[in-house]
C-alpha positions in Angstrom: 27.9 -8.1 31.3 24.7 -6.0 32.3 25.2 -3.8 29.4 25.0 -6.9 26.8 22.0 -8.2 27.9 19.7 -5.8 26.4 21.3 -6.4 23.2 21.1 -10.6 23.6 17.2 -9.7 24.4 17.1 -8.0 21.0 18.5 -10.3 18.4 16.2 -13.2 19.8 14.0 -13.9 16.4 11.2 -16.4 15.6 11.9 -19.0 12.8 10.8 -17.5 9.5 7.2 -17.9 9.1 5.1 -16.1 6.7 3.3 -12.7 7.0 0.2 -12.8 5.1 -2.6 -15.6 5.0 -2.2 -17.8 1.6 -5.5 -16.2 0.4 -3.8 -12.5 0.7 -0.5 -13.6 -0.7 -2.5 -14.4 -3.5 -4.3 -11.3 -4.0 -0.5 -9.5 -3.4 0.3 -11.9 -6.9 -2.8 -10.5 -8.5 -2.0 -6.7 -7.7 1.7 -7.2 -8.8 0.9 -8.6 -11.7 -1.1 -6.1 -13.3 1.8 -3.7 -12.6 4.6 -5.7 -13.4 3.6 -8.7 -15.7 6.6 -11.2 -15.8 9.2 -8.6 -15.4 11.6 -7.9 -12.7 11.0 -4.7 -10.8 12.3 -2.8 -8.1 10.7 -2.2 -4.3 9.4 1.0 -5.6 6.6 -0.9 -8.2 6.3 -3.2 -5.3 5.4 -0.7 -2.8 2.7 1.1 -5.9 1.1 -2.2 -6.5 0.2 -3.1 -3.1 -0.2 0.7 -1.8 1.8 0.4 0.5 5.0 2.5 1.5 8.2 2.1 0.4 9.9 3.1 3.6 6.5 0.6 5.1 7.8 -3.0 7.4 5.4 -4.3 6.3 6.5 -4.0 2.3 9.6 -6.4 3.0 7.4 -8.5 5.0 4.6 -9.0 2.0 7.7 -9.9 -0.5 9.2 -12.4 2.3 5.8 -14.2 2.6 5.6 -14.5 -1.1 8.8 -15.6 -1.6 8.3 -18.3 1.1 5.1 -19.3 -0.8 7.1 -20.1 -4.2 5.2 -17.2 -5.6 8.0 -14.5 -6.2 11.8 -14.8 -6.5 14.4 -11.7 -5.7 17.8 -11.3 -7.2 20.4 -8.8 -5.8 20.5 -6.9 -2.5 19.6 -3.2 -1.5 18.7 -0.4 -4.1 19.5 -3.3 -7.0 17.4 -6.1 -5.5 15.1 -6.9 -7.9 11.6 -8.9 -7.4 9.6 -10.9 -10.4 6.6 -13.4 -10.4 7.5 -16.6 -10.6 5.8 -19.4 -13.4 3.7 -20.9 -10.0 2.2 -17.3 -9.4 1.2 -16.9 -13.2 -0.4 -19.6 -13.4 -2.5 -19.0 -10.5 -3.4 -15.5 -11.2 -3.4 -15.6 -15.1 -5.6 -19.7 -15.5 -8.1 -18.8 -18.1 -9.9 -21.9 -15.7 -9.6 -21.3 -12.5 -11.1 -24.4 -11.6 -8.2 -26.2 -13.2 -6.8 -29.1 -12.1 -3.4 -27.6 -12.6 -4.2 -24.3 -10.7 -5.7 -26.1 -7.6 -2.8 -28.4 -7.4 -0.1 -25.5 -7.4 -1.9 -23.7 -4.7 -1.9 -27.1 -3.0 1.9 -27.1 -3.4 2.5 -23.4 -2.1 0.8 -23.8 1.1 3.2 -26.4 2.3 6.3 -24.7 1.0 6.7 -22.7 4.0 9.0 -24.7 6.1 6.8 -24.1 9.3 3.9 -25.3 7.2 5.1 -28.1 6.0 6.8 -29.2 9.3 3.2 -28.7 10.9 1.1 -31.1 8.1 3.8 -33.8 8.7 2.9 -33.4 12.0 -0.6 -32.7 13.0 -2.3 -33.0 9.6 -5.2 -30.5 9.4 -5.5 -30.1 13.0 -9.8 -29.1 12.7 -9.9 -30.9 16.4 -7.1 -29.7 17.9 -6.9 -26.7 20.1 -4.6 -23.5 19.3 -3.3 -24.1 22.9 -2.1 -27.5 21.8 0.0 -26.4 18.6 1.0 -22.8 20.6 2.8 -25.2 22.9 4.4 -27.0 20.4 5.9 -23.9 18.6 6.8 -22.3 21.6 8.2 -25.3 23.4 7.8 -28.6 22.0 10.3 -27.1 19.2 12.5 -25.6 21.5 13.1 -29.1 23.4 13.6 -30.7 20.6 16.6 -28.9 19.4 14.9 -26.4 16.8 14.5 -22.8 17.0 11.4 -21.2 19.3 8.4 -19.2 18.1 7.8 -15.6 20.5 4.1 -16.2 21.6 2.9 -13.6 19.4 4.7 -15.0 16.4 2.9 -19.1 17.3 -0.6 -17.2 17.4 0.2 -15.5 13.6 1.9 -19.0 12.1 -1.7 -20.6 13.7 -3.8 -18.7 11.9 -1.7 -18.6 8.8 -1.5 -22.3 8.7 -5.0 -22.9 9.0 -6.1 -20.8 6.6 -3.7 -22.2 4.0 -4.9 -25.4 4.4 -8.3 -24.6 3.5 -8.0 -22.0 0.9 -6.1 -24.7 -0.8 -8.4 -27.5 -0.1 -5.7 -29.7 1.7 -7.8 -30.4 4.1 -9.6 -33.2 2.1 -6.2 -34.9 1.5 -4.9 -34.7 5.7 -4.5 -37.9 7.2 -6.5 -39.1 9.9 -5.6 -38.3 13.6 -6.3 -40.9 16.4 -5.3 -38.3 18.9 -7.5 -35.5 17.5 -10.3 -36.5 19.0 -8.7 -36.6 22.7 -7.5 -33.5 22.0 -10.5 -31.5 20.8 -12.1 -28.2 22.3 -15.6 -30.3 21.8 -14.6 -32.2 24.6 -15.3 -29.2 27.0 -19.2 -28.9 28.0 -18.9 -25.0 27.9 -17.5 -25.1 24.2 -20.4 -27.6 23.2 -23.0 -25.6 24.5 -21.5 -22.8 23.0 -20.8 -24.7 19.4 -24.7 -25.0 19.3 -25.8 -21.5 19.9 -23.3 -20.2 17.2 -25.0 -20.8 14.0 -28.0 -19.7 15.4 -26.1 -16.2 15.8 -24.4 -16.5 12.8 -27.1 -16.2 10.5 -28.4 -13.4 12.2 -25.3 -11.2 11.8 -24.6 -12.5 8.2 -28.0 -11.1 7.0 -27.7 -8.0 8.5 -25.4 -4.9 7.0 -26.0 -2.7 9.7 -23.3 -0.1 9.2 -23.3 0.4 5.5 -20.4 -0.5 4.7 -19.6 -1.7 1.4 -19.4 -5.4 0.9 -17.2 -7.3 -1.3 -17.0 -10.6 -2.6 -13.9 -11.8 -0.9 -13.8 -15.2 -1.7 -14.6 -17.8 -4.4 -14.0 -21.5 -4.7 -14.9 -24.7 -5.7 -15.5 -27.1 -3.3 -16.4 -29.9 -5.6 -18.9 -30.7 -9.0 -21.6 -29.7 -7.7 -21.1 -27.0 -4.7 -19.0 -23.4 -5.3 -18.8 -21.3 -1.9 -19.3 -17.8 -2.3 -17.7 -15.6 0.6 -19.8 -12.2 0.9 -17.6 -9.6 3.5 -18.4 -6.5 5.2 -15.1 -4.7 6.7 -12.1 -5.6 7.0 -10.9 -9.4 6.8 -7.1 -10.2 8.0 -5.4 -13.1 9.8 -7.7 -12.8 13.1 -11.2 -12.7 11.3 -9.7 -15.5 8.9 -9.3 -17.4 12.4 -12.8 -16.7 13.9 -14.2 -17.9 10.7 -12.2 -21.2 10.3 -13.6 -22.2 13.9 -17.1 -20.8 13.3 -17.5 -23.4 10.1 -15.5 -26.3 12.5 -18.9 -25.6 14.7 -21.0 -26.1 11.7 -19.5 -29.1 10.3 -19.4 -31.1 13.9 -22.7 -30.1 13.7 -23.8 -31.4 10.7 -22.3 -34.7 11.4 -24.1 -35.4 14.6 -27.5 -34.8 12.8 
């Protein structure tokens, strides 16, 4: 019996949830798409359009999260598997508008297609007053009580960050019901994070005028947030799930904010 628990140890496995941020999946589309068009290719072309190794985890895991985002299909299993954009991922790369209507409401509908995603807007809405602690224990072990399947704690902090973001690259948030318990709930509610919430943009325009290093910057996001405003998102270094996260919280600061001036 002591020489099987190592191996029960090892095939414990997190729900599916997916690897990149809604915004990067995206990009993944973009990449792939000038490589590939509408046809169905190999891992190899995969791996080439998003520089990555073909040998690479993380190759698997990029297809997986687009997959789970509606935004490519596979057919077939090892060497033959074979990957292709689907219509939804066109669209949203190829819109000669994209501030369409149509556009918009497709990247609507693939950030609740991953089941976790969708699970958590049934639940909690966009949670923008709700702690990470709060939905960490409900992935962990709200889930697990319930009947479903556990998140590892590592794999609730990247599913966090992942939802969030898709939520407001895809401009959900505008559309989440209202949350009585939200409020109860809130980070606000602790002195040290108020204090903190009002030195914060104070600080952020400081380090968001300065390029310091020289680094290159890059214009790493563009939307439009409605007829009259379009939010331009200048960055310096590299942005992934964790930065995504520091900046959703950092504009929850502003916007609480703005409303109590």
């Amino acid at each position: 019996m002591v020489d099987d628990e190592p191996n029960i140890r090892k095939r414990f496995r997190s729900p599916p949830y997916p690897y990149l941020s809604l915004s990067k999946a995206i990009d993944r589309v973009a990449q792939l798409h000038r490589k590939a068009q509408h046809f169905a290719v190999g891992l190899p072309v995969l791996a080439d359009a998003w520089d990555l190794s073909p040998q690479s985890g993380g190759l698997l895991k990029s297809a997986a999260a687009l997959i789970q985002f509606g935004l490519l299909s596979d057919q077939g299993s090892g060497d033959g598997r074979k990957f292709q954009l689907t219509d939804t991922a066109r669209r949203i790369v190829g819109d000669a508008d994209p501030r369409s209507e149509k556009r918009a409401q497709l990247i609507k509908e693939a950030a609740l297609l991953p089941s976790i995603h969708r699970e958590l807007w049934e639940k909690f809405g966009f949670p923008a007053h709700l702690s990470d602690a709060l939905l960490k224990n409900y992935l962990v072990f709200d889930r697990q009580e319930s009947g479903e399947s556990a998140y590892s704690s590592q794999a609730a902090d990247e599913v966090i960050l992942n939802y969030r973001d898709a939520i407001v690259f895809s401009g959900l948030q505008e559309n989440s019901p209202s949350r009585p318990d939200e409020e109860a709930e809130s980070d606000v509610s602790n002195p040290e994070f108020e204090m903190t919430s009002r030195e914060m943009p104070a600080q952020a325009s400081v380090q968001a005028g300065s390029w310091s290093n020289g680094s290159p910057s890059t214009e790493w996001l563009k939307a439009s947030l409605s007829g009259e405003t379009v939010v331009r998102l200048i960055v310096e270094g590299p942005m992934g799930s964790k930065e995504i996260g520091k900046l959703i919280k950092l504009l929850e600061v502003h916007r609480l904010i703005l409303d109590e001036e």
